[in-house]
PDB file with one MODEL, atoms N, CA, C and O in Angstrom:
MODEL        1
ATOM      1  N   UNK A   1      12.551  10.425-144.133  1.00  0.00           N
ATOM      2  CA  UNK A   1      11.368  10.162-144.928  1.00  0.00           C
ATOM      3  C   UNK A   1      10.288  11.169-144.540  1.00  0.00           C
ATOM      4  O   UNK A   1      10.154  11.711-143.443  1.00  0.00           O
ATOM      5  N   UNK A   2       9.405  11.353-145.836  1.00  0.00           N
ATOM      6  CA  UNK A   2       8.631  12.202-145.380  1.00  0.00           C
ATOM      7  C   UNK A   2       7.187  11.916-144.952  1.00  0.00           C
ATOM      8  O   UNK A   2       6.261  12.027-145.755  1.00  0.00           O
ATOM      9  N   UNK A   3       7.002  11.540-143.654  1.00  0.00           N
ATOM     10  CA  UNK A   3       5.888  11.161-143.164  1.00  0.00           C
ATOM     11  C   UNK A   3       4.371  12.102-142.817  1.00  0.00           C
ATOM     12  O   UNK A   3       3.283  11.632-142.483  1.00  0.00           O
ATOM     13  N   UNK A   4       4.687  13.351-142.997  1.00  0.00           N
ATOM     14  CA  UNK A   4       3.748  13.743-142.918  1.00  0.00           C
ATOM     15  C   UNK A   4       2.820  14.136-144.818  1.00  0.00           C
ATOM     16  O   UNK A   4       1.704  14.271-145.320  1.00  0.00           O
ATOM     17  N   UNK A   5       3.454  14.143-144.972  1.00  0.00           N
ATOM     18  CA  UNK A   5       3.251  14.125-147.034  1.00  0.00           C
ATOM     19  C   UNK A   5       3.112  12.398-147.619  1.00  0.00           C
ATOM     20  O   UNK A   5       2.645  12.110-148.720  1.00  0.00           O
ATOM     21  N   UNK A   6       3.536  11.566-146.789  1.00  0.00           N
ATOM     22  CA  UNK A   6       3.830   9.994-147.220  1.00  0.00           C
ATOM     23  C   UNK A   6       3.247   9.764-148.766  1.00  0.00           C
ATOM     24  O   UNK A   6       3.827   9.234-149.713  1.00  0.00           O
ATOM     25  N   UNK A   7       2.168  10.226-148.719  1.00  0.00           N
ATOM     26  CA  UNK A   7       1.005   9.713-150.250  1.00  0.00           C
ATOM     27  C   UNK A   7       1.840  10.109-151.238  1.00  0.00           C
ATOM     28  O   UNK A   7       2.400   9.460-152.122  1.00  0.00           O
ATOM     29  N   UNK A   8       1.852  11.505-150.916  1.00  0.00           N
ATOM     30  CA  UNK A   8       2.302  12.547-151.792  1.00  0.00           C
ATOM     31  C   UNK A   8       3.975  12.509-152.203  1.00  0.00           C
ATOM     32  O   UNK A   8       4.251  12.785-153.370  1.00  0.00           O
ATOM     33  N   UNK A   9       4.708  12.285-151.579  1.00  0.00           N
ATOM     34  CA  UNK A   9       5.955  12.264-151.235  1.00  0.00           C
ATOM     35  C   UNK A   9       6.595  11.560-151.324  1.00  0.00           C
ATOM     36  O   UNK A   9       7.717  11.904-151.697  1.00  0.00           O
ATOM     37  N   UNK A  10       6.303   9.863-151.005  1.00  0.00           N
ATOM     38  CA  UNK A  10       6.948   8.605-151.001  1.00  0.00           C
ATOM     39  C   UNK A  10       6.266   7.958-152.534  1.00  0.00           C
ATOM     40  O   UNK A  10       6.846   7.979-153.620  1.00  0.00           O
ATOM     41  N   UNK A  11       4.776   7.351-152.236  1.00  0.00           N
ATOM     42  CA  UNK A  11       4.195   6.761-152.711  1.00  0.00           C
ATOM     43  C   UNK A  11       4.056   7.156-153.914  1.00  0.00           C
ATOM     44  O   UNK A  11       4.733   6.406-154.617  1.00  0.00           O
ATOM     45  N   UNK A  12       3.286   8.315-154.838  1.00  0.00           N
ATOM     46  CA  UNK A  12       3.119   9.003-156.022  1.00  0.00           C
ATOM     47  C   UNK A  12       4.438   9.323-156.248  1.00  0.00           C
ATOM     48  O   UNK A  12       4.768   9.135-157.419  1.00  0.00           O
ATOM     49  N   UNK A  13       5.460   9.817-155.397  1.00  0.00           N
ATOM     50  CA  UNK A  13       6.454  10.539-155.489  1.00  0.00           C
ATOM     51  C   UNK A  13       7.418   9.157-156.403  1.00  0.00           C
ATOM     52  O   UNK A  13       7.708   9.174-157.600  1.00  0.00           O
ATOM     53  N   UNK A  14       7.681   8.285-155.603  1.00  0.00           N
ATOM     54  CA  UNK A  14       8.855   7.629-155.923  1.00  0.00           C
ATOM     55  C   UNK A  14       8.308   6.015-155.929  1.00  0.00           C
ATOM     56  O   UNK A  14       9.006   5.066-155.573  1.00  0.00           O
ATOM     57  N   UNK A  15       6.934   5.917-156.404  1.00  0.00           N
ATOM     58  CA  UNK A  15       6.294   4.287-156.684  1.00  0.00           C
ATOM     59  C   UNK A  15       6.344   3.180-155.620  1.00  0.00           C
ATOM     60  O   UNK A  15       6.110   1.990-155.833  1.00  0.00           O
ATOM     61  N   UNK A  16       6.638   3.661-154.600  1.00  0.00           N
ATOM     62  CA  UNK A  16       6.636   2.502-153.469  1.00  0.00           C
ATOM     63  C   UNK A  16       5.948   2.508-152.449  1.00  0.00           C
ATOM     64  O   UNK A  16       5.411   3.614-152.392  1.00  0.00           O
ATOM     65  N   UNK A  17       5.631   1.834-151.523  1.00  0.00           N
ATOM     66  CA  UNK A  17       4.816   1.913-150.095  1.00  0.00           C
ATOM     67  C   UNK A  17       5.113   0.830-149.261  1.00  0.00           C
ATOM     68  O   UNK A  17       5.241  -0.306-149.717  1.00  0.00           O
ATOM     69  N   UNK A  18       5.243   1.122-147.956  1.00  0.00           N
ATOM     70  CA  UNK A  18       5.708   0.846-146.894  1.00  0.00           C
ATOM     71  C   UNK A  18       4.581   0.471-146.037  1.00  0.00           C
ATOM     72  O   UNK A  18       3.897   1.194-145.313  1.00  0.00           O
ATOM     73  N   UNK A  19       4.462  -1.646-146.392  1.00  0.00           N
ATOM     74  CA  UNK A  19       3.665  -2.315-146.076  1.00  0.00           C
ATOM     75  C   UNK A  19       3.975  -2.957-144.545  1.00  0.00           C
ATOM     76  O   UNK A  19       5.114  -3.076-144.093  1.00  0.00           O
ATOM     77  N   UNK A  20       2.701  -3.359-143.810  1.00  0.00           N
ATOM     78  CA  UNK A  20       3.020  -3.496-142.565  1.00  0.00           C
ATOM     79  C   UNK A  20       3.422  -3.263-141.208  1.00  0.00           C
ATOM     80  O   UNK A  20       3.908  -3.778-140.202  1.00  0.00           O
ATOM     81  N   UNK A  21       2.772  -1.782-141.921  1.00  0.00           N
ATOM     82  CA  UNK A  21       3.590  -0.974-140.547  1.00  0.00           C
ATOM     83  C   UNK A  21       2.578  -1.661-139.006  1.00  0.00           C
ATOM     84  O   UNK A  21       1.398  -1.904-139.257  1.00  0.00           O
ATOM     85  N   UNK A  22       3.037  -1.921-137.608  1.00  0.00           N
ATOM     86  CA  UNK A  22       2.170  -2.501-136.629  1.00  0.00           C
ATOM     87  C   UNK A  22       0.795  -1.559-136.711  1.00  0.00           C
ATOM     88  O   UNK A  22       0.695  -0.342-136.873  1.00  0.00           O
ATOM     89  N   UNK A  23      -0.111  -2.469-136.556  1.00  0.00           N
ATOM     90  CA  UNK A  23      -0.900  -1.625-136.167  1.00  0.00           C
ATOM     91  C   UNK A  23      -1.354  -1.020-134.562  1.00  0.00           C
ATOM     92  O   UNK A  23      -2.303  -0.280-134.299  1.00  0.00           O
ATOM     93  N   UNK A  24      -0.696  -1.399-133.954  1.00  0.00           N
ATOM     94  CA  UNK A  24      -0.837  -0.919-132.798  1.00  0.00           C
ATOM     95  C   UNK A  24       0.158   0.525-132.818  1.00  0.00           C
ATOM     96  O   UNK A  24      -0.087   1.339-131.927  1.00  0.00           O
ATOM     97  N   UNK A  25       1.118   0.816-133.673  1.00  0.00           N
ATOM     98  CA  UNK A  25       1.842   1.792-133.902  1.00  0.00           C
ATOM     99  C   UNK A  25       1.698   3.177-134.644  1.00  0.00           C
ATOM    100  O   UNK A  25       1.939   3.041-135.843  1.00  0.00           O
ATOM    101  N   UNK A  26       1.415   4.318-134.329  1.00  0.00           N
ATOM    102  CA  UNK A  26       1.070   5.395-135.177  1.00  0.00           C
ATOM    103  C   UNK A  26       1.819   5.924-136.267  1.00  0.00           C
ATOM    104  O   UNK A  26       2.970   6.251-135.978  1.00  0.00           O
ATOM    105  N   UNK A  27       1.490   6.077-137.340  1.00  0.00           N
ATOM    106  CA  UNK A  27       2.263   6.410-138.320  1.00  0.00           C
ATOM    107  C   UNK A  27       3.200   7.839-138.091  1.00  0.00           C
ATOM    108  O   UNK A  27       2.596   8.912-138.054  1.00  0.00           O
ATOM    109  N   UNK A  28       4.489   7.816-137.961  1.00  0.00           N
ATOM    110  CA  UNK A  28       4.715   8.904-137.407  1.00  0.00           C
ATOM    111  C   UNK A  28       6.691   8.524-137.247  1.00  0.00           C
ATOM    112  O   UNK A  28       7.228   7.458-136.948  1.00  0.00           O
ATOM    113  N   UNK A  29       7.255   9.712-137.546  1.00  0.00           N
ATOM    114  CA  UNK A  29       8.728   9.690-137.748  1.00  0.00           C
ATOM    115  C   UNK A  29       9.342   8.368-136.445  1.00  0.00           C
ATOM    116  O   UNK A  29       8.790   8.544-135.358  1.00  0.00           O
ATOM    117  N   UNK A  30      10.096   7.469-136.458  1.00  0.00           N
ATOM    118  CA  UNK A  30      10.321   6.743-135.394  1.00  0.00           C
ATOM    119  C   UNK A  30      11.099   8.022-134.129  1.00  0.00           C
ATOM    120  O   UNK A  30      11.246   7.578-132.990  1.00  0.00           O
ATOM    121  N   UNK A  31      11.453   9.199-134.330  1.00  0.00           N
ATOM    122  CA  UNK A  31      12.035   9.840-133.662  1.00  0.00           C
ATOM    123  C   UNK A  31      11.149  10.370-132.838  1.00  0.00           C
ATOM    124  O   UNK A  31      11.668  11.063-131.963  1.00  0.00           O
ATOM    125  N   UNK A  32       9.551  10.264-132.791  1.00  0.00           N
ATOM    126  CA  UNK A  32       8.554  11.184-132.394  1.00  0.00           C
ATOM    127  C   UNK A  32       7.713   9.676-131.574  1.00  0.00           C
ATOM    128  O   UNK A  32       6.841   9.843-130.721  1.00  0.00           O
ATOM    129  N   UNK A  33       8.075   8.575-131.930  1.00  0.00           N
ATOM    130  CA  UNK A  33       7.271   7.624-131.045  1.00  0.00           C
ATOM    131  C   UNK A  33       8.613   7.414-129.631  1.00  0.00           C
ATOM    132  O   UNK A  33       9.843   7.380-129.619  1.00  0.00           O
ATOM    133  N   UNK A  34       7.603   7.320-128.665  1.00  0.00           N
ATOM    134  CA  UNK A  34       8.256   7.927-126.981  1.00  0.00           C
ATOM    135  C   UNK A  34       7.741   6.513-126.246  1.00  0.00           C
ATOM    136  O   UNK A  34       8.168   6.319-125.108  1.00  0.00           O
ATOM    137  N   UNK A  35       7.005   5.690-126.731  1.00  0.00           N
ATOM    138  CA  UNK A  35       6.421   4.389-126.135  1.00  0.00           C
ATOM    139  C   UNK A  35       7.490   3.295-126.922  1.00  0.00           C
ATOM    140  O   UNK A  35       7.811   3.109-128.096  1.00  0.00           O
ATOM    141  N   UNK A  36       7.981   2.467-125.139  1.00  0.00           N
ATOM    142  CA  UNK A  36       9.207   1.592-126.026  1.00  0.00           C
ATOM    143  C   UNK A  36       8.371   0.538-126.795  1.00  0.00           C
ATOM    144  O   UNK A  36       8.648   0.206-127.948  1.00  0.00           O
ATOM    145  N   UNK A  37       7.498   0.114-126.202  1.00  0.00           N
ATOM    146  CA  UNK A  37       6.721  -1.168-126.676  1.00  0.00           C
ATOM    147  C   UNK A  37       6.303  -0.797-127.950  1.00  0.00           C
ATOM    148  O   UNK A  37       6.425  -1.617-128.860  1.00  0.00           O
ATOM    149  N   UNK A  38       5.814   0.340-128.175  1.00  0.00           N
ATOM    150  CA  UNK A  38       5.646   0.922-129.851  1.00  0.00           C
ATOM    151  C   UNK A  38       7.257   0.798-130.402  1.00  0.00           C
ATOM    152  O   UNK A  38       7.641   0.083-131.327  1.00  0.00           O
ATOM    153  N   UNK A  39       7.774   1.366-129.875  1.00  0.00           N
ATOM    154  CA  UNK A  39       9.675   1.077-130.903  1.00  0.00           C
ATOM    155  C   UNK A  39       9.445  -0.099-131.242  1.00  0.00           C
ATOM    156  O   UNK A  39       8.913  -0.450-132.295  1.00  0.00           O
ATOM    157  N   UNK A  40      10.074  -1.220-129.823  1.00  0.00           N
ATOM    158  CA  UNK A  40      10.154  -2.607-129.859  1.00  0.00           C
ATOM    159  C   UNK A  40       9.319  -3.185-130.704  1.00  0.00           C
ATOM    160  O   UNK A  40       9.987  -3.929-131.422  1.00  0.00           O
ATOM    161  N   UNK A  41       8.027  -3.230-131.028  1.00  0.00           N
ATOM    162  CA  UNK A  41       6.854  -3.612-132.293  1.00  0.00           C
ATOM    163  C   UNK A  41       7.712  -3.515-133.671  1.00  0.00           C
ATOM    164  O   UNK A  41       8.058  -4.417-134.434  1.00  0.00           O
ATOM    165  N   UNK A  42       7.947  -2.054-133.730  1.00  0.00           N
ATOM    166  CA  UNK A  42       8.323  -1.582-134.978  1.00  0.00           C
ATOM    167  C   UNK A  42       9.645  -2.213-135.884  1.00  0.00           C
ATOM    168  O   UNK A  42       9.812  -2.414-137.087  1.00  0.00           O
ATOM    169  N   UNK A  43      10.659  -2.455-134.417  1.00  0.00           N
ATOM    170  CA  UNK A  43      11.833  -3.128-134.573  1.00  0.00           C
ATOM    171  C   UNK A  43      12.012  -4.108-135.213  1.00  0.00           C
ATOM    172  O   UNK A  43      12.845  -4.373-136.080  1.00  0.00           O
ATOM    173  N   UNK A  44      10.850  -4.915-134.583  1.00  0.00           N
ATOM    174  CA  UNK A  44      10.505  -6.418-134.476  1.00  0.00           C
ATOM    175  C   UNK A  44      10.319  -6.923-136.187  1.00  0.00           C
ATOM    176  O   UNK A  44      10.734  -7.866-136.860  1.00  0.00           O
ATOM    177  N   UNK A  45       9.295  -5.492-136.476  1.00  0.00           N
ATOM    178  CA  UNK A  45       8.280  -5.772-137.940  1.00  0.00           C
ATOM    179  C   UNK A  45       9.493  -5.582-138.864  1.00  0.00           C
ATOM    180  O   UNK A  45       9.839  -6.436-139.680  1.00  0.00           O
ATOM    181  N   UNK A  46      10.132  -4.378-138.676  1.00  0.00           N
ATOM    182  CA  UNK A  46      11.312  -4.437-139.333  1.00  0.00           C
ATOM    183  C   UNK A  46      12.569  -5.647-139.974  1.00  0.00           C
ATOM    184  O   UNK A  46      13.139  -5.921-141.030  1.00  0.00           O
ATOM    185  N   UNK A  47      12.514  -6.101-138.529  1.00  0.00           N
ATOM    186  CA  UNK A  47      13.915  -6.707-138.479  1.00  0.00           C
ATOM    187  C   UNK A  47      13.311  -8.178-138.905  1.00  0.00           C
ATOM    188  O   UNK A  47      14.060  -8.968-139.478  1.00  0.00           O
ATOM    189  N   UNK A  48      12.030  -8.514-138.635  1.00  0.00           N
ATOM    190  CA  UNK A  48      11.486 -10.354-139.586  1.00  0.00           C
ATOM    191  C   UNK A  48      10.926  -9.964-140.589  1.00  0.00           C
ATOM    192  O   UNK A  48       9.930 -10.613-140.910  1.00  0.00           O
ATOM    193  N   UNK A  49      11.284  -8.883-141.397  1.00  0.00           N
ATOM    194  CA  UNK A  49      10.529  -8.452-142.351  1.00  0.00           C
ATOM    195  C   UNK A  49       8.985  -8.447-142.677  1.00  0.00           C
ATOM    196  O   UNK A  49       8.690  -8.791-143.822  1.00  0.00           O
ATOM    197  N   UNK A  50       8.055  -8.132-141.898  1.00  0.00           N
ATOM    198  CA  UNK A  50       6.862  -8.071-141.912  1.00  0.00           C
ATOM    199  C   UNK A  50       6.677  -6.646-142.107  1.00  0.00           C
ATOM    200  O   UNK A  50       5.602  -6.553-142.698  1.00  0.00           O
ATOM    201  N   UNK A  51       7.114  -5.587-141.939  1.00  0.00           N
ATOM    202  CA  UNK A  51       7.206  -4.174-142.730  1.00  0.00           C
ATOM    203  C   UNK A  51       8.686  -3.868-143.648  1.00  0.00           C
ATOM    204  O   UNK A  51       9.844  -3.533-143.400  1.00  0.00           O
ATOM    205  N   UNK A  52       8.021  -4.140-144.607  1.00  0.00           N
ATOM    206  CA  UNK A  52       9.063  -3.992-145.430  1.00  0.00           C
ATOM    207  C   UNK A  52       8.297  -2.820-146.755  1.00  0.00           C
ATOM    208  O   UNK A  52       7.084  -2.622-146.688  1.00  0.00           O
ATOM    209  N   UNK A  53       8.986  -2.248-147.689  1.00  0.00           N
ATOM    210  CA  UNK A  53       9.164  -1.479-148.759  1.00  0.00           C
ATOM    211  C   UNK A  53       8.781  -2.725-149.775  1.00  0.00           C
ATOM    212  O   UNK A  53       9.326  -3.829-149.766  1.00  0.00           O
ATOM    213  N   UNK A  54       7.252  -2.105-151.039  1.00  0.00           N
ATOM    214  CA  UNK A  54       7.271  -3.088-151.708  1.00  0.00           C
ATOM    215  C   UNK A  54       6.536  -1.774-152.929  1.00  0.00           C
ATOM    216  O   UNK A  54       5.599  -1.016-152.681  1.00  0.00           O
ATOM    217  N   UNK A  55       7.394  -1.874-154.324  1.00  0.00           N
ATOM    218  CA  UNK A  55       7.133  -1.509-155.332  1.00  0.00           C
ATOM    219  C   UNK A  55       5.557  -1.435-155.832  1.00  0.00           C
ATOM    220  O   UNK A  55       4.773  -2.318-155.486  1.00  0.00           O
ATOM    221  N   UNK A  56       5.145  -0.344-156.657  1.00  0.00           N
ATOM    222  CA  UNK A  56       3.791  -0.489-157.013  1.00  0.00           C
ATOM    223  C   UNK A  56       3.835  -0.350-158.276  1.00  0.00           C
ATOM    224  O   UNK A  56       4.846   0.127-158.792  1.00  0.00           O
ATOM    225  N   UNK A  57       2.470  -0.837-159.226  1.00  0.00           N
ATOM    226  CA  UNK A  57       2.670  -0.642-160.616  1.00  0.00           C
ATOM    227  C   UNK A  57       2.283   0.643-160.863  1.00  0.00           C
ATOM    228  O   UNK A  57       2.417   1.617-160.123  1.00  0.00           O
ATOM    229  N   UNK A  58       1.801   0.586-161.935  1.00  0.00           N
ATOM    230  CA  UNK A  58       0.685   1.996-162.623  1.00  0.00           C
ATOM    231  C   UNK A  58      -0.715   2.234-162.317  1.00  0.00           C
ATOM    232  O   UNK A  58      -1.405   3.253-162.264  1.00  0.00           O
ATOM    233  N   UNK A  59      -1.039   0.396-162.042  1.00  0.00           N
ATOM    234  CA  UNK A  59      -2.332   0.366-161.439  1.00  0.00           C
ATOM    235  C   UNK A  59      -2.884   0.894-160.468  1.00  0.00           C
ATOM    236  O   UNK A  59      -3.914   1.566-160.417  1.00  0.00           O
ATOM    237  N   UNK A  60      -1.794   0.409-159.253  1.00  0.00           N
ATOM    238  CA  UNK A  60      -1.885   0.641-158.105  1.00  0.00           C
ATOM    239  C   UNK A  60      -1.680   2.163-157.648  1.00  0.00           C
ATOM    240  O   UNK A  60      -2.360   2.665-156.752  1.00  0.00           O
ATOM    241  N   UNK A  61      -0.967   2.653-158.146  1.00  0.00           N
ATOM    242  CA  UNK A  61      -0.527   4.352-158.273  1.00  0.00           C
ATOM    243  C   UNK A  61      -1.973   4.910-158.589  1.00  0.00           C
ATOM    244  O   UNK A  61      -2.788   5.273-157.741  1.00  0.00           O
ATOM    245  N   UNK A  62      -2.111   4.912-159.709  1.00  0.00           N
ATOM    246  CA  UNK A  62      -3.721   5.514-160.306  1.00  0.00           C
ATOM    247  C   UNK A  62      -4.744   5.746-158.812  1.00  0.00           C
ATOM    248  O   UNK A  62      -5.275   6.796-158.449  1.00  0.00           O
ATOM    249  N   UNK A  63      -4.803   4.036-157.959  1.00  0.00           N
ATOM    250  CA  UNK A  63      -5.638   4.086-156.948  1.00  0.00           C
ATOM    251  C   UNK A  63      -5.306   5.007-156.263  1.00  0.00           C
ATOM    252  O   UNK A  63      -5.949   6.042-156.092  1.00  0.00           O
ATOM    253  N   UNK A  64      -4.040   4.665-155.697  1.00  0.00           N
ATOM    254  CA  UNK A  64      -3.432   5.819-154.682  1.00  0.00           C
ATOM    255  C   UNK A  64      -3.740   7.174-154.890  1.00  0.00           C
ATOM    256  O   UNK A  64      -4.175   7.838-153.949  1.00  0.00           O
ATOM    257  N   UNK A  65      -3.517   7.831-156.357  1.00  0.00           N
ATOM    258  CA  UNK A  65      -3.868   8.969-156.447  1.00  0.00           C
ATOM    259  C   UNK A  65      -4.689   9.469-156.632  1.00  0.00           C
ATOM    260  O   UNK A  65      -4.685  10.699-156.683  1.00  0.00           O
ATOM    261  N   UNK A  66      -6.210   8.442-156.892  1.00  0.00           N
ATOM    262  CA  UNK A  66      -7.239   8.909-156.760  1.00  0.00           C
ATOM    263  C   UNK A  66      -7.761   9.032-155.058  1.00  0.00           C
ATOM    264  O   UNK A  66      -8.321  10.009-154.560  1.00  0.00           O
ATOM    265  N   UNK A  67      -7.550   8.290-154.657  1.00  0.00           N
ATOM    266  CA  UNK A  67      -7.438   7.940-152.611  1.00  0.00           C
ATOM    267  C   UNK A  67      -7.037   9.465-152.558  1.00  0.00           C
ATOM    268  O   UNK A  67      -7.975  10.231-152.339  1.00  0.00           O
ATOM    269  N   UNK A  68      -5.834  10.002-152.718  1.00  0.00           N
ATOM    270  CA  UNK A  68      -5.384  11.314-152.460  1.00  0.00           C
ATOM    271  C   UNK A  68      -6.064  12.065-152.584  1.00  0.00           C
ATOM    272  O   UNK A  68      -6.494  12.676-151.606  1.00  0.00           O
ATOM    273  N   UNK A  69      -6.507  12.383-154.007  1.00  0.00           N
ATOM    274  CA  UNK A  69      -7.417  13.709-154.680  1.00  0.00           C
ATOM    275  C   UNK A  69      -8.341  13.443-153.881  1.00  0.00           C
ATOM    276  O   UNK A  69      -8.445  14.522-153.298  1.00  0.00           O
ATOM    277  N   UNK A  70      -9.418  12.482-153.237  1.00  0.00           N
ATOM    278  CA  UNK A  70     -10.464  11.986-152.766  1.00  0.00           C
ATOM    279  C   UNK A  70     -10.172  12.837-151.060  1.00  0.00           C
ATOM    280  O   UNK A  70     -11.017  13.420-150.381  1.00  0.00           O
ATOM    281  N   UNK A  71      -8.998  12.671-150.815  1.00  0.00           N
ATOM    282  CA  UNK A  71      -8.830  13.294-149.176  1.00  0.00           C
ATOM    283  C   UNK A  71      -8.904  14.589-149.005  1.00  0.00           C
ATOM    284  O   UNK A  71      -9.424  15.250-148.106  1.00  0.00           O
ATOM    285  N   UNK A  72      -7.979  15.079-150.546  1.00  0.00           N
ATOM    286  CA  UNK A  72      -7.628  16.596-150.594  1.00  0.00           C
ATOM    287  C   UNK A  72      -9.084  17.104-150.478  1.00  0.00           C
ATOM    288  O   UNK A  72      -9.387  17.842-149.540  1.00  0.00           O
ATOM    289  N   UNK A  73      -9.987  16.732-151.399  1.00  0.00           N
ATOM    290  CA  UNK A  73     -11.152  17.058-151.533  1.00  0.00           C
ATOM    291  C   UNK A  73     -12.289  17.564-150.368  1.00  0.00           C
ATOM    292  O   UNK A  73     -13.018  18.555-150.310  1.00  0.00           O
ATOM    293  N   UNK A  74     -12.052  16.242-149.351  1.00  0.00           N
ATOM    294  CA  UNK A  74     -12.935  15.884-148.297  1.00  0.00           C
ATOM    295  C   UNK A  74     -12.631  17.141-147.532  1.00  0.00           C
ATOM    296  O   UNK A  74     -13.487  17.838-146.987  1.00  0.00           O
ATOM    297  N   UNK A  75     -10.929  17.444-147.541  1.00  0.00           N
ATOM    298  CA  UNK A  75     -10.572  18.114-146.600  1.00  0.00           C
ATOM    299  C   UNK A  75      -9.945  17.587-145.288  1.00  0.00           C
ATOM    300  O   UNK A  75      -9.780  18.192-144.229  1.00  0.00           O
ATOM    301  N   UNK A  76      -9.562  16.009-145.695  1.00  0.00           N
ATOM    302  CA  UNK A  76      -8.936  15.236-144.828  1.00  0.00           C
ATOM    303  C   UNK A  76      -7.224  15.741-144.908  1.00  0.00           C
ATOM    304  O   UNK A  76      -6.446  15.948-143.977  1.00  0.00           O
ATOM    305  N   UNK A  77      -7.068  15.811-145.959  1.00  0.00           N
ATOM    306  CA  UNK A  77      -5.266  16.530-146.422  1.00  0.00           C
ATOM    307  C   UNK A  77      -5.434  17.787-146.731  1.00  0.00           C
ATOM    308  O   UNK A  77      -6.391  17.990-147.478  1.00  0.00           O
ATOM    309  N   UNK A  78      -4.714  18.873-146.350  1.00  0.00           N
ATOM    310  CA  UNK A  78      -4.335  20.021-146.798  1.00  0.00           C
ATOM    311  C   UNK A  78      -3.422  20.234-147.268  1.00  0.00           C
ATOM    312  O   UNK A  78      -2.465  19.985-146.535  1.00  0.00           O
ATOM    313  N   UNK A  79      -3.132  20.663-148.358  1.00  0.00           N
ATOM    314  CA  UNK A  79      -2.027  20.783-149.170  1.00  0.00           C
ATOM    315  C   UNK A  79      -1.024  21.923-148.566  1.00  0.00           C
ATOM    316  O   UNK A  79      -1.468  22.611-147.647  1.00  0.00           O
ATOM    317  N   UNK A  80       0.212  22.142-149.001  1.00  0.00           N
ATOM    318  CA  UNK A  80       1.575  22.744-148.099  1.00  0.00           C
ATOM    319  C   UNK A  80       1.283  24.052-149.260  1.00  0.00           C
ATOM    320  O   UNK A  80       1.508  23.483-150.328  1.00  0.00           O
ATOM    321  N   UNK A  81       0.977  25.210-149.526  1.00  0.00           N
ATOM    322  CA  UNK A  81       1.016  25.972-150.702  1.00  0.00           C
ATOM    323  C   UNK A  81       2.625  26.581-150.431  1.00  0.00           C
ATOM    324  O   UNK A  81       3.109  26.631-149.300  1.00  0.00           O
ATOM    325  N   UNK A  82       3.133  26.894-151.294  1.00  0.00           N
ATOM    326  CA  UNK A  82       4.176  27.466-152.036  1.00  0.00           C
ATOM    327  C   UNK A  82       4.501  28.931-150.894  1.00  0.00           C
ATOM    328  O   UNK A  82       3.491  29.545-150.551  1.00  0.00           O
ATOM    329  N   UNK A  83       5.591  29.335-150.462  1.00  0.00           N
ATOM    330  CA  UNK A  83       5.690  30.239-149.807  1.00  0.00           C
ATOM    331  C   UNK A  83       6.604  31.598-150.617  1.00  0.00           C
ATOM    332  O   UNK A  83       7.653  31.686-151.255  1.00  0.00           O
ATOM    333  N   UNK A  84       5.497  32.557-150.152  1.00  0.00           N
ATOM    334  CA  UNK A  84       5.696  33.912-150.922  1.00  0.00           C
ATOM    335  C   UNK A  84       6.901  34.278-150.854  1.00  0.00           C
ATOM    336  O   UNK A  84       7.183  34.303-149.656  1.00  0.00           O
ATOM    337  N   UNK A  85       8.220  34.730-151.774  1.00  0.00           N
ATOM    338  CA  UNK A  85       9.280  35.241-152.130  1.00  0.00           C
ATOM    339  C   UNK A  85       9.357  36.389-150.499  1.00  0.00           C
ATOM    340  O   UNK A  85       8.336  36.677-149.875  1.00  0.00           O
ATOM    341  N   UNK A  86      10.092  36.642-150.287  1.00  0.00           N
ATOM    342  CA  UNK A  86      10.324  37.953-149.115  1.00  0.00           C
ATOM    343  C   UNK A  86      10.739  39.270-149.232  1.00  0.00           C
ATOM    344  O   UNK A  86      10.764  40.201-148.426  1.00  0.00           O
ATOM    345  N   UNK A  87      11.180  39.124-150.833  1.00  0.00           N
ATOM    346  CA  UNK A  87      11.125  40.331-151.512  1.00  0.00           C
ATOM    347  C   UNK A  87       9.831  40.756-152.662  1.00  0.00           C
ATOM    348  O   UNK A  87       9.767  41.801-153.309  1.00  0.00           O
ATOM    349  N   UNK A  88       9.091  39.883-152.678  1.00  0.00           N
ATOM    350  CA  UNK A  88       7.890  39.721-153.413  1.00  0.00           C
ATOM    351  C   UNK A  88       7.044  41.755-153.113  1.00  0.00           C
ATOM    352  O   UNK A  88       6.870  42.156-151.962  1.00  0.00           O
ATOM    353  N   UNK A  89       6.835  42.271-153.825  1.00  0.00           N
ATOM    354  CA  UNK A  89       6.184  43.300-154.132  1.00  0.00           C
ATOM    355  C   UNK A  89       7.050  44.654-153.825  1.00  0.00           C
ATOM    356  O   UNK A  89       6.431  45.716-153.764  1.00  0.00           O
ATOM    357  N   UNK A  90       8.239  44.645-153.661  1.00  0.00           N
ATOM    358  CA  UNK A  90       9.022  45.250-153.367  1.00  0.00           C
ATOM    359  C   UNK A  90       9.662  45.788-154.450  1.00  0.00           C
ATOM    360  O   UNK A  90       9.317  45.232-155.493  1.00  0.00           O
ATOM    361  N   UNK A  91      10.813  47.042-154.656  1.00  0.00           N
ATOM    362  CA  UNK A  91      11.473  47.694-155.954  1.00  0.00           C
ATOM    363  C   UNK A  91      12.674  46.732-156.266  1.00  0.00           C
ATOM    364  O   UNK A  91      12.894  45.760-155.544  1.00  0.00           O
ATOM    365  N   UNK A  92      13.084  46.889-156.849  1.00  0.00           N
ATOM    366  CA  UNK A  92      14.115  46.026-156.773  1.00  0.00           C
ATOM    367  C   UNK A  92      15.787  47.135-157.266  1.00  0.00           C
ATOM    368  O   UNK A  92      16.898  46.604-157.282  1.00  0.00           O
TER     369      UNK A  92
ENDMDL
END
C-alpha cells in the first residue's frame, strides 16, 4: 500500500479509507514501525476489527479532495512530478 501518497493513492485513487488506525501508532508502512507495542496495538486493531477498510461515497471523496488540494496548497504535500525521459534532448 501506498502510504506515503495514502490521499492520493488509496483514498481518491480507489474510494476507500482505512479507519482506526491506533492512535498511539504512526501512520507509516507496518515494515518501518520498530516499536513492538506499536505492532502489538496495530495487530490488536486489526485482528477485533477496530481498523478496518470502509468504502466512501461521492460525498465524502469531494471532502477528501478538497482536504488534499487544501494541503497541496499550504505546502503541507508535495506532489511526486513526473521524471524526465534519459534520453530527453538528445538525437535520436
Amino acid at each position: 500500500m501506498n502510504y506515503e501518497r495514502y490521499i492520493k493513492a488509496v483514498v481518491l485513487g480507489y474510494g476507500c479509507e482505512l479507519v482506526g488506525w491506533p492512535k498511539t501508532v504512526n501512520f507509516v508502512s507496518p515494515t518501518n514501525i520498530t516499536n513492538i507495542d506499536d505492532m502489538t496495538a496495530l495487530r490488536d486493531a486489526l485482528k477485533d476489527g477496530t481498523c478496518r477498510w470502509k468504502s466512501i461515497n461521492e460525498e465524502e471523496r469531494k471532502k477528501w479532495r478538497a482536504e488534499y488540494e487544501r494541503q497541496v496548497e499550504e505546502g503541507e504535500i508535495v506532489e511526486k512530478g513526473r521524471r524526465h525521459r534519459s534520453d530527453a534532448g538528445g538525437k535520436r
